[in-house]
C-alpha atoms as an extended CHARMM CRD file, in Angstrom:
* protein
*
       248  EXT
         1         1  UNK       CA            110.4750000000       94.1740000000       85.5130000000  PROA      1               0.0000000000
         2         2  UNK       CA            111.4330000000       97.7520000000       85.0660000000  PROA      2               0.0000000000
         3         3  UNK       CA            114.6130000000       98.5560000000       87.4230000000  PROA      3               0.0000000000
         4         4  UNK       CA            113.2320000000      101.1200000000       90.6830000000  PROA      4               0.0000000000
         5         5  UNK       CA            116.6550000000      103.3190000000       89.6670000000  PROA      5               0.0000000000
         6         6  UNK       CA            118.0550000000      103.6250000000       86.3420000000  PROA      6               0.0000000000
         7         7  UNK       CA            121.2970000000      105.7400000000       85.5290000000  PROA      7               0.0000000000
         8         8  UNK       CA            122.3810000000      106.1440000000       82.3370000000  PROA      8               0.0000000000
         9         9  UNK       CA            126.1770000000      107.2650000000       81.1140000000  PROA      9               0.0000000000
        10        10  UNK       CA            125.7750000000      109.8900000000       83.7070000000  PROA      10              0.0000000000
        11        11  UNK       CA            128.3520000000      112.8980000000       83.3190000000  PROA      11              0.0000000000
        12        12  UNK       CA            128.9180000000      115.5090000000       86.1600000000  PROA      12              0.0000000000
        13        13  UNK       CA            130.7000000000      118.5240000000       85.6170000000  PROA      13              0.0000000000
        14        14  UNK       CA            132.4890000000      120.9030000000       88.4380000000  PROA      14              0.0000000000
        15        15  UNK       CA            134.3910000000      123.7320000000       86.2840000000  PROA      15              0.0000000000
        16        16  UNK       CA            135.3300000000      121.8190000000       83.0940000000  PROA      16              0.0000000000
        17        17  UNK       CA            136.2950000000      118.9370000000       85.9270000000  PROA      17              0.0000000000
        18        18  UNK       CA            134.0630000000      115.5310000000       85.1870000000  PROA      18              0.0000000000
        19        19  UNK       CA            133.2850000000      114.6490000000       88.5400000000  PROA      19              0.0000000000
        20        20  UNK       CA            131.4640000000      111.4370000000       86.7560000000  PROA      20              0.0000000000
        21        21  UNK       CA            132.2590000000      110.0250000000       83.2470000000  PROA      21              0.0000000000
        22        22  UNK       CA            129.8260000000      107.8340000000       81.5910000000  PROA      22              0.0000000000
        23        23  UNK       CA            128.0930000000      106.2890000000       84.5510000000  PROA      23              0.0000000000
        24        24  UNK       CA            125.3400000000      103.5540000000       83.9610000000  PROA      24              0.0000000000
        25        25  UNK       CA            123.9650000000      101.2490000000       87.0420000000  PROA      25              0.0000000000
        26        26  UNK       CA            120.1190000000       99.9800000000       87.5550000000  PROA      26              0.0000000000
        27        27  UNK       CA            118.7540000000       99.1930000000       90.8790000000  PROA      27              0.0000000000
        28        28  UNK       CA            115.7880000000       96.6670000000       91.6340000000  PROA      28              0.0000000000
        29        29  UNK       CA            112.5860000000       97.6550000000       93.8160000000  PROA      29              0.0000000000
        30        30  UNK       CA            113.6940000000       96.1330000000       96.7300000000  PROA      30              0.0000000000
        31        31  UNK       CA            117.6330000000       95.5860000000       96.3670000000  PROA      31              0.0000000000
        32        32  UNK       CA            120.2760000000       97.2710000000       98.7560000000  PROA      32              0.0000000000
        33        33  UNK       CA            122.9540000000       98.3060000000       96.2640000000  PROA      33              0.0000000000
        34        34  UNK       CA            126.2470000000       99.6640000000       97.0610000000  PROA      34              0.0000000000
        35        35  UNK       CA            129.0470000000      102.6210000000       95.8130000000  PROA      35              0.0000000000
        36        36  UNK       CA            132.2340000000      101.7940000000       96.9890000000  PROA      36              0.0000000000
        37        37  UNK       CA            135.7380000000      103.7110000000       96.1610000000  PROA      37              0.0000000000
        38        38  UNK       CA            137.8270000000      105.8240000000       97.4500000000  PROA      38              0.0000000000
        39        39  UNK       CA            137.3050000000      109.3460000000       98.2420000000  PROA      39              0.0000000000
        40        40  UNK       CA            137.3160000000      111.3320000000       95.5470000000  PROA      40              0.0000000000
        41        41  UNK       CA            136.0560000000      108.4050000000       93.4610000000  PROA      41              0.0000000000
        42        42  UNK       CA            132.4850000000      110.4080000000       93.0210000000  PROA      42              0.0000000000
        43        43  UNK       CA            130.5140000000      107.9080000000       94.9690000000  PROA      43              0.0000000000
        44        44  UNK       CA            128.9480000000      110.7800000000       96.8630000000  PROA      44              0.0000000000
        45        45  UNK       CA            128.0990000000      112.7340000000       93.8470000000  PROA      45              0.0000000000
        46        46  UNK       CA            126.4850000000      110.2180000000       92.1840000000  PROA      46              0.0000000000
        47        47  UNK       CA            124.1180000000      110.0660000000       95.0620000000  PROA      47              0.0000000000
        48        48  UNK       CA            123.5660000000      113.8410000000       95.0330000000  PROA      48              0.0000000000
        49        49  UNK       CA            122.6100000000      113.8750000000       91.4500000000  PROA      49              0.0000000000
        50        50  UNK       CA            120.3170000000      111.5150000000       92.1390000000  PROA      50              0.0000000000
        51        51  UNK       CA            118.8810000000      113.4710000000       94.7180000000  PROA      51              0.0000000000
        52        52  UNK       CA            118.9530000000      116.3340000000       92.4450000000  PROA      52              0.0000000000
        53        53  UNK       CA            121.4950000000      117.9450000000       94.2930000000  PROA      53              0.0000000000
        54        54  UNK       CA            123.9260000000      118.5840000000       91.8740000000  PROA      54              0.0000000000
        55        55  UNK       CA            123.6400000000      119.7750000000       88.1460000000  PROA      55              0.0000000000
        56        56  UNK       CA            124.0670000000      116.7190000000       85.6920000000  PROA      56              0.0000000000
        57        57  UNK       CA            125.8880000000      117.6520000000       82.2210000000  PROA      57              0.0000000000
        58        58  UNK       CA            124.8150000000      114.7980000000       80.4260000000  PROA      58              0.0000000000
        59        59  UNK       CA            123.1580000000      111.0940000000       80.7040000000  PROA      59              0.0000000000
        60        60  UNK       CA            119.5690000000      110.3970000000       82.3740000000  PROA      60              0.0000000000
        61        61  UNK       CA            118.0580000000      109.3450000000       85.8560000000  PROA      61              0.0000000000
        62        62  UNK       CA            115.1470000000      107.5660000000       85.5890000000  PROA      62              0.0000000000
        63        63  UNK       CA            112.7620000000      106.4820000000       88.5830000000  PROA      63              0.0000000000
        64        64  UNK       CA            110.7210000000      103.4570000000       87.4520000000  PROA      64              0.0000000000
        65        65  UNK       CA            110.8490000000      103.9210000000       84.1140000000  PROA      65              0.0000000000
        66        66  UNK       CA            110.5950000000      107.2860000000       83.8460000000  PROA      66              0.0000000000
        67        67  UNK       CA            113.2310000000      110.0640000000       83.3410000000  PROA      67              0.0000000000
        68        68  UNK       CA            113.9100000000      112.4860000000       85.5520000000  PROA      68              0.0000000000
        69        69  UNK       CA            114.2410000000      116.6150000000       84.5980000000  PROA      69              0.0000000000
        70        70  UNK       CA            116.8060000000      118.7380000000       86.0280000000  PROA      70              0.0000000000
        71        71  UNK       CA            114.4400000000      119.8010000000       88.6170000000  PROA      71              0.0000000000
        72        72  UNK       CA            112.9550000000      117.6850000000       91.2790000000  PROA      72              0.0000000000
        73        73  UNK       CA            109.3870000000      117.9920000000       92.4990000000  PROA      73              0.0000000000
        74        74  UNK       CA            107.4270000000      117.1520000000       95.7150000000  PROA      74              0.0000000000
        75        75  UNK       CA            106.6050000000      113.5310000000       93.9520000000  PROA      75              0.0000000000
        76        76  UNK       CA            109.7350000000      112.7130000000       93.6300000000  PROA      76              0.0000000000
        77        77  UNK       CA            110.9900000000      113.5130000000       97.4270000000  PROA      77              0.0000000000
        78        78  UNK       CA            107.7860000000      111.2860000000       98.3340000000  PROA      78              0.0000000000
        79        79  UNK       CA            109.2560000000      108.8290000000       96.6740000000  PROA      79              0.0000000000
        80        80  UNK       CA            113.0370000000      109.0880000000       97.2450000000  PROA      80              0.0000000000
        81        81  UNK       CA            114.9240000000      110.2780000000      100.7380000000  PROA      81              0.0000000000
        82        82  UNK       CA            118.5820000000      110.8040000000      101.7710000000  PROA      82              0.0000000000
        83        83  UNK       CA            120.1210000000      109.9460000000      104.8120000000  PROA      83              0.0000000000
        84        84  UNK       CA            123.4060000000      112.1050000000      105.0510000000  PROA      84              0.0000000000
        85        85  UNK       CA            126.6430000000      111.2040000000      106.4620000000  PROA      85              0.0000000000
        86        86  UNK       CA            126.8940000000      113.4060000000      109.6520000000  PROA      86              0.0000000000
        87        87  UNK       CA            123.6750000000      113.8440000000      111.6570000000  PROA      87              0.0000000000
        88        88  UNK       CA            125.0700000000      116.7920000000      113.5230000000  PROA      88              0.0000000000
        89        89  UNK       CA            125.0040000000      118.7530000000      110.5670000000  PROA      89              0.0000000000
        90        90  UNK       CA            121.5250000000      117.1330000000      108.7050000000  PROA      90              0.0000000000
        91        91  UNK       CA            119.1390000000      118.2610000000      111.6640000000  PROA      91              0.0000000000
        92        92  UNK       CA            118.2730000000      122.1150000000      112.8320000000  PROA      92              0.0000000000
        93        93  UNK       CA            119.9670000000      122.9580000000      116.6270000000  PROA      93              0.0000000000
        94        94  UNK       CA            117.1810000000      125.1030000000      116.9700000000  PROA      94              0.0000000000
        95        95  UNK       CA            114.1650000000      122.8950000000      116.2490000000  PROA      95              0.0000000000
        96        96  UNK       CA            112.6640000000      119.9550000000      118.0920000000  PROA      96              0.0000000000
        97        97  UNK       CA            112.5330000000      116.4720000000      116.7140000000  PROA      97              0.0000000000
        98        98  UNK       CA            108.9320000000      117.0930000000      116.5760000000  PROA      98              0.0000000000
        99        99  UNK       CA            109.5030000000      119.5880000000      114.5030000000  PROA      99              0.0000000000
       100       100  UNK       CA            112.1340000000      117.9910000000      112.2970000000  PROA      100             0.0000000000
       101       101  UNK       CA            109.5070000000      115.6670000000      111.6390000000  PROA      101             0.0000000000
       102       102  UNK       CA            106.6170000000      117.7960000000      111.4500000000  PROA      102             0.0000000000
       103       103  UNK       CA            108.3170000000      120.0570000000      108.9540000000  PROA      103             0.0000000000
       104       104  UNK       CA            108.2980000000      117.3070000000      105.5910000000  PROA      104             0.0000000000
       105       105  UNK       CA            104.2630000000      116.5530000000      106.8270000000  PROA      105             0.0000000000
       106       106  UNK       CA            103.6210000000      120.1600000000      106.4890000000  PROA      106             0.0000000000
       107       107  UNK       CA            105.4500000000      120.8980000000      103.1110000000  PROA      107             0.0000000000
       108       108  UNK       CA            103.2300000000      117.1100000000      102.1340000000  PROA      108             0.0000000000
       109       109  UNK       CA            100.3860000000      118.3200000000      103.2740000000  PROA      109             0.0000000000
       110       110  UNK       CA             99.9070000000      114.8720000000      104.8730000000  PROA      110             0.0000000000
       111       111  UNK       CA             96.8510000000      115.6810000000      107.6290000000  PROA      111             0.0000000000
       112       112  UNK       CA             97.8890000000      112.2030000000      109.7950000000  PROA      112             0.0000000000
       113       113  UNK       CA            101.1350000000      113.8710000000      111.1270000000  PROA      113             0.0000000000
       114       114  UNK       CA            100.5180000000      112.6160000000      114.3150000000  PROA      114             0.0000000000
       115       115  UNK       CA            100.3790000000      109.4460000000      113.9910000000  PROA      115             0.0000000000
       116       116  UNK       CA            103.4710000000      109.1060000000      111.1110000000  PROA      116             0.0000000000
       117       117  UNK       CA            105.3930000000      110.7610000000      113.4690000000  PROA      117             0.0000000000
       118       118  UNK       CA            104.5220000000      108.1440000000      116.4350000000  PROA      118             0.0000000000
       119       119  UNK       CA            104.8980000000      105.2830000000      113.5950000000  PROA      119             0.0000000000
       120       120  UNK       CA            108.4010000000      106.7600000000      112.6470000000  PROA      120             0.0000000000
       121       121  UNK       CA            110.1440000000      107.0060000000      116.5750000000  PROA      121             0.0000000000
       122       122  UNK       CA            108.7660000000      103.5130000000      116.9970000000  PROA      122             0.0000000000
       123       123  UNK       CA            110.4690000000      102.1710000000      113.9810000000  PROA      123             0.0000000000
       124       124  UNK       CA            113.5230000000      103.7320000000      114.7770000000  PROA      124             0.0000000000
       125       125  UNK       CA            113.6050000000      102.5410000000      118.9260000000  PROA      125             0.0000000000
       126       126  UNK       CA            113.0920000000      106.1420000000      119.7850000000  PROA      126             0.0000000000
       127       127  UNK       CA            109.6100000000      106.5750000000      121.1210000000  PROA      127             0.0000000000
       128       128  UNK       CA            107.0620000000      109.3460000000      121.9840000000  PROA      128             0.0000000000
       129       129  UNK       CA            109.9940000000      110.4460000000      125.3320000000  PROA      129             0.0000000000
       130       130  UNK       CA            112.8360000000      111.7770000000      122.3760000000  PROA      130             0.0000000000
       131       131  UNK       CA            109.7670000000      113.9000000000      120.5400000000  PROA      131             0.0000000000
       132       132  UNK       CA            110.7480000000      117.1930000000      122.1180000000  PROA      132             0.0000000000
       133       133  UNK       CA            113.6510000000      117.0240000000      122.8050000000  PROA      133             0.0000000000
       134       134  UNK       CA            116.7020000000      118.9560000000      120.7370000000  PROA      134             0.0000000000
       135       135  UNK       CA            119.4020000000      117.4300000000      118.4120000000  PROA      135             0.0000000000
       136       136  UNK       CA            122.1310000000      118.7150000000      121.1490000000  PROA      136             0.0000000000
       137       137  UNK       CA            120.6440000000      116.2030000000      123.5940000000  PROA      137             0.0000000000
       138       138  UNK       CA            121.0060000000      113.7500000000      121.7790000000  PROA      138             0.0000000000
       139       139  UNK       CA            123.9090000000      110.8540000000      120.8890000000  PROA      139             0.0000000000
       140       140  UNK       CA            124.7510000000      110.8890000000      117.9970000000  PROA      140             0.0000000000
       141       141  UNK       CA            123.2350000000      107.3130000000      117.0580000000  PROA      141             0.0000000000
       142       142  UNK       CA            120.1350000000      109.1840000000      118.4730000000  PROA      142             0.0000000000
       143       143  UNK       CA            120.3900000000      111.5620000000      115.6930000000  PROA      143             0.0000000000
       144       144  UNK       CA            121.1150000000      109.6720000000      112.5980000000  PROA      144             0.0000000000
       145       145  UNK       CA            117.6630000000      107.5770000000      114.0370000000  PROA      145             0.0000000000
       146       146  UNK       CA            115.8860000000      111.0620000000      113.6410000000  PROA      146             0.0000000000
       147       147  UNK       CA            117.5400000000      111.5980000000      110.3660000000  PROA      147             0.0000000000
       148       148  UNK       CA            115.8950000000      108.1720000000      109.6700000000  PROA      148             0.0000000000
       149       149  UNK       CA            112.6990000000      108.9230000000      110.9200000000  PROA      149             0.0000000000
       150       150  UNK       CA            112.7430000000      111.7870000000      109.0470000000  PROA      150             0.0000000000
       151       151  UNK       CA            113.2200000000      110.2150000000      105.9270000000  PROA      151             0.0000000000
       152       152  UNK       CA            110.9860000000      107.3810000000      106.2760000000  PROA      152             0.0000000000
       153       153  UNK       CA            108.1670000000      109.6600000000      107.5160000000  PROA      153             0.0000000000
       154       154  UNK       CA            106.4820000000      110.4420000000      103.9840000000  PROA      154             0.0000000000
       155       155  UNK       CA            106.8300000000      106.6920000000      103.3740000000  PROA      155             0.0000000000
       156       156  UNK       CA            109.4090000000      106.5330000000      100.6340000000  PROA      156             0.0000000000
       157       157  UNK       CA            110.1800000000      103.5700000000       98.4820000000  PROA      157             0.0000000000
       158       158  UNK       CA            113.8430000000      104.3910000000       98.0400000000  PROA      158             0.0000000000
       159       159  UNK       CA            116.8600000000      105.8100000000      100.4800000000  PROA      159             0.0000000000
       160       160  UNK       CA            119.6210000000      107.2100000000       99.1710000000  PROA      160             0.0000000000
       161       161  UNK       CA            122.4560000000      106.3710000000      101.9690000000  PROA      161             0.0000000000
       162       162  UNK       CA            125.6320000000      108.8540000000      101.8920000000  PROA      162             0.0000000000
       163       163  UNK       CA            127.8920000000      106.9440000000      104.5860000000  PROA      163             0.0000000000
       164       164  UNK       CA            125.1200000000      106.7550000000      107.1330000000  PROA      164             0.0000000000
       165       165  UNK       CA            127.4210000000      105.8210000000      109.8580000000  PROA      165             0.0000000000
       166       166  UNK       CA            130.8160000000      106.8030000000      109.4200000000  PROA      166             0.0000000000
       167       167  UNK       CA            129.8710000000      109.5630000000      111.7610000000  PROA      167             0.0000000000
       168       168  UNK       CA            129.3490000000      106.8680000000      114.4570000000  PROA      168             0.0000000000
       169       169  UNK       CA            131.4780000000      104.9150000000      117.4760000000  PROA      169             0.0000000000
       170       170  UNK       CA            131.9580000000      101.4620000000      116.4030000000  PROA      170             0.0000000000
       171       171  UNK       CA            129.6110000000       99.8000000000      118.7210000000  PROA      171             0.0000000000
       172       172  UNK       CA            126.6700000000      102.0080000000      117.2630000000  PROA      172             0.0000000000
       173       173  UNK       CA            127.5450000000      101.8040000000      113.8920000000  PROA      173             0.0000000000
       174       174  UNK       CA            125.9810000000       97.6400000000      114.3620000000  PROA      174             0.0000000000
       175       175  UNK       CA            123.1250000000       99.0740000000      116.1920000000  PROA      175             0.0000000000
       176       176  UNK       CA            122.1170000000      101.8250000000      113.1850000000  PROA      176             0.0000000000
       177       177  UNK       CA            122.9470000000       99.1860000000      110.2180000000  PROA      177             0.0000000000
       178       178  UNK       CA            121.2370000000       96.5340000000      112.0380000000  PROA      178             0.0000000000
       179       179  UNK       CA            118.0340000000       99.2100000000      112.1800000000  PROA      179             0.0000000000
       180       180  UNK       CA            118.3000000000      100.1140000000      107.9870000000  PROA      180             0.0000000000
       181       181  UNK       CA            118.2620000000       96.2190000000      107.3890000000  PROA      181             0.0000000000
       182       182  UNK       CA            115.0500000000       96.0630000000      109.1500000000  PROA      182             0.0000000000
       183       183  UNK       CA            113.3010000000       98.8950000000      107.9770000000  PROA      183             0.0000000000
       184       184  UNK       CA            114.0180000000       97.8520000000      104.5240000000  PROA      184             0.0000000000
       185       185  UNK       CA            112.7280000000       94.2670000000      104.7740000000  PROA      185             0.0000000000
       186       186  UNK       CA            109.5270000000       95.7410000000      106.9240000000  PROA      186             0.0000000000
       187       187  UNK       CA            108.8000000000       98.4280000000      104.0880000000  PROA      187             0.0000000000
       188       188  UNK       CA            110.2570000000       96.5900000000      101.0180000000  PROA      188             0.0000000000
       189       189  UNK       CA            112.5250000000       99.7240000000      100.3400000000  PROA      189             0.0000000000
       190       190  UNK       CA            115.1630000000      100.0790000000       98.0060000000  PROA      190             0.0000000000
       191       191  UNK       CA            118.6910000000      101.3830000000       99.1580000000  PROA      191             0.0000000000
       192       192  UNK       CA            121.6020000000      103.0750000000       97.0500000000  PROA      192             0.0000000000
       193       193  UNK       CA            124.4680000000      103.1440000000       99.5380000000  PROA      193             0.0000000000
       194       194  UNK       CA            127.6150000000      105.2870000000       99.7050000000  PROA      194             0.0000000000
       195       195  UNK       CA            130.4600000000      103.5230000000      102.0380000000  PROA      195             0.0000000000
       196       196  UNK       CA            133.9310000000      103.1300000000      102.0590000000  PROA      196             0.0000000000
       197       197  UNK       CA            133.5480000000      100.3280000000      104.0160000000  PROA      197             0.0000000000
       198       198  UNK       CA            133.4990000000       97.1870000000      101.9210000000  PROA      198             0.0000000000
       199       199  UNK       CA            132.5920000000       95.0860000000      105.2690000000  PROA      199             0.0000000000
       200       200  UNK       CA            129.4070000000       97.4920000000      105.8450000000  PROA      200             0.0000000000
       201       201  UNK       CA            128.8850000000       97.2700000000      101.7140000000  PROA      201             0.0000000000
       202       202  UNK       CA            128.9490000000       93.4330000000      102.1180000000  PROA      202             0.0000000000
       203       203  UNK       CA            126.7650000000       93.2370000000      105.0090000000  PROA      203             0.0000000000
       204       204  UNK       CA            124.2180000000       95.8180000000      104.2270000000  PROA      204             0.0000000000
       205       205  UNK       CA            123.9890000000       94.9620000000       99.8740000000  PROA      205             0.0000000000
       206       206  UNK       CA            123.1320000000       92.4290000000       97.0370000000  PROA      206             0.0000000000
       207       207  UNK       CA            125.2910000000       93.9610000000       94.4090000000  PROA      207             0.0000000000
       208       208  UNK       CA            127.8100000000       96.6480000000       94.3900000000  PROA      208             0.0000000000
       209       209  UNK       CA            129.6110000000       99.1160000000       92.2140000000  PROA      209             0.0000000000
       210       210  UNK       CA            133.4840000000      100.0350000000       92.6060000000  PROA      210             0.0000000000
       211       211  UNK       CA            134.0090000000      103.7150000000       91.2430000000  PROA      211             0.0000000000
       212       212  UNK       CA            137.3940000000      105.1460000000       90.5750000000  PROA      212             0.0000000000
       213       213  UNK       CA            138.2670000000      108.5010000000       89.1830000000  PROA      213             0.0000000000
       214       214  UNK       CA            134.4880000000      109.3220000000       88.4070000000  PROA      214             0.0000000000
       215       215  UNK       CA            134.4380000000      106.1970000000       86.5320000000  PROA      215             0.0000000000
       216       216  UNK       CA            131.7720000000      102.8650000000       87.6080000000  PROA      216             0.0000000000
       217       217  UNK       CA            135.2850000000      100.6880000000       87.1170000000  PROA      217             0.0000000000
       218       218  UNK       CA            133.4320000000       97.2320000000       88.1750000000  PROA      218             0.0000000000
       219       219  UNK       CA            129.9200000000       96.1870000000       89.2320000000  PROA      219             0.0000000000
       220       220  UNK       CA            129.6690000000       92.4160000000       90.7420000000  PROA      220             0.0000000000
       221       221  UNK       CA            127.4710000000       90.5400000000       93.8380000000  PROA      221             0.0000000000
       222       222  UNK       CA            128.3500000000       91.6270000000       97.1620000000  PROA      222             0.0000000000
       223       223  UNK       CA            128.9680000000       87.3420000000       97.8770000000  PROA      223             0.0000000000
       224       224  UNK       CA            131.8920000000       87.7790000000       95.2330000000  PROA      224             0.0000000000
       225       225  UNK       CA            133.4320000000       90.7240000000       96.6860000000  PROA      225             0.0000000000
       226       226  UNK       CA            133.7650000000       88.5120000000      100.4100000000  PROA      226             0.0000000000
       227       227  UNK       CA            135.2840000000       85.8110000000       98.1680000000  PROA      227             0.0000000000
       228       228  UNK       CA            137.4400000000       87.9650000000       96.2930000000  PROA      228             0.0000000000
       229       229  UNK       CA            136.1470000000       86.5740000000       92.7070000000  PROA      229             0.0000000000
       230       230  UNK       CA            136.9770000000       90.2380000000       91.5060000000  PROA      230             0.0000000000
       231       231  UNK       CA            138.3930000000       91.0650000000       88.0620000000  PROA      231             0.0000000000
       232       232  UNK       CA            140.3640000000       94.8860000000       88.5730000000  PROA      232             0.0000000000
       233       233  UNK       CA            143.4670000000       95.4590000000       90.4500000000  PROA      233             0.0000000000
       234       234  UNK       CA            141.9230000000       98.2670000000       91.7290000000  PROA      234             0.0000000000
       235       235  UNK       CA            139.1700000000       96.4180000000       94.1240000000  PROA      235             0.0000000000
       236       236  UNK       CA            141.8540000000       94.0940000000       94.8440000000  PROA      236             0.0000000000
       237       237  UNK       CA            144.0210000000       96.9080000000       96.4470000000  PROA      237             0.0000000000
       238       238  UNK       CA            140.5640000000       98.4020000000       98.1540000000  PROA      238             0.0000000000
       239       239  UNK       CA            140.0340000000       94.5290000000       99.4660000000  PROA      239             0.0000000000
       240       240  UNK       CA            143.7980000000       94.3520000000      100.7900000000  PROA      240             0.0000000000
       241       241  UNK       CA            143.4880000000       97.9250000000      102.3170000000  PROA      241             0.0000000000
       242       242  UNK       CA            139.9350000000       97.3530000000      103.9920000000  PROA      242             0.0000000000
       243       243  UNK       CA            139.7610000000       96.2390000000      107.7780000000  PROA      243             0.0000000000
       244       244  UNK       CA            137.8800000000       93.1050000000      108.0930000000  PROA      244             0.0000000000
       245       245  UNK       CA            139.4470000000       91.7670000000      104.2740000000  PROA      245             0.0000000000
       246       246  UNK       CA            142.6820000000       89.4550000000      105.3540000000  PROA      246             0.0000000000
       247       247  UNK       CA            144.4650000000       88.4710000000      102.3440000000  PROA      247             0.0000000000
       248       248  UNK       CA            144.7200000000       84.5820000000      102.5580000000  PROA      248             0.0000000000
């Protein structure tokens, strides 16, 4: 079966600094797969080139089989989203979440805007009463479920997730993953996930990869990163450092 995501000895440049060196990973339709790493480690970059957010130097992204140019087009945002890290920055202060959500229909041209953006509040737990309303009166677990909304909208079959709740208190942190988990079994979606969080990464994903330096420095299942079958000193130290990881 041809991988949904494909990334092949990927190299970033920022001013003759390589942000990523030789990065390769594949992603099945339907998996959850996780970046992990510190910061720095060009987990976040990775995601933005995916995105097309950032210029790649060398290496190829390809979406089901087929690989990507520099520029993205309006096929390829109907097929892949981003949720960002800090939903007070992602959505307008000025606009609605009606409009938030009206605004991908429009550049679409999808004529049942209505009724996606019922669908979407529903699937988030928002409903038709948070529709015109403004990000500012919202929580911020209210906004990263419009960021969500807004993504899912045009009905994409992959997320890109940039740390989607290390914005959030604790106790809605559980409340937003618990949300992504269902979305993605209800839509069979496929998730590439940015967290420094190896609990979240072990929750939330099949199979993992541990960047360092720019570098993909280990890839292995999400079960054997909870049991600690890992093989670099590096993930060890991440493990030991982690909340949640006790070393026994």
């Amino acid at each position: 079966m041809t991988p949904a995501l494909t990334i092949d000895r990927l190299n970033v440049v920022f001013d003759r600094f390589r942000a990523l060196k030789d990065v390769s990973l594949e992603v099945q339709r339907g998996e959850s797969f996780g970046l992990v790493g510190e910061s720095g480690s060009g987990k976040s970059t990775l995601l933005r080139s995916v995105a097309g957010l950032v210029p790649v130097a060398s290496g190829s992204i390809s979406l089901d089989g087929q690989i990507l140019g520099r520029r993205r087009d309006k096929a390829f945002y109907r097929q892949v989203q981003m949720v960002f890290q800090d939903p007070y920055g992602s959505l307008h202060p000025r606009q609605t979440v009606d409009r938030l959500l009206q605004e991908p229909l429009a550049i679409h041209n999808f004529s049942d805007g209505e009724q996606r953006i019922r669908r979407a509040l529903d699937e988030v737990g928002l409903g038709s009463g948070f529709r015109f309303r403004y990000s500012h009166q919202l929580s911020g677990g209210q906004r990263q479920r419009v960021a969500i909304a807004r993504a899912l909208i045009l009905e994409p079959s992959i997320l890109l997730l940039d740390e989607p709740t290390s914005a959030l208190d604790a106790s809605v942190q559980a409340e937003v993953l618990n949300l992504l988990e269902q979305v993605r079994r209800d839509r069979n979606l496929t998730f590439l996930m940015v967290s420094h969080d190896l609990a979240i990464v072990t929750h939330m994903c099949d199979r993992l990869m541990v960047m360092q330096n720019g570098e993909g420095l280990e890839s292995l299942d999400a079960s054997a990163l909870a049991a600690r079958r890992v093989t670099r000193d590096y993930t060890r130290n991440l493990l030991t450092a982690s909340e949640g990881f006790v070393r026994t």
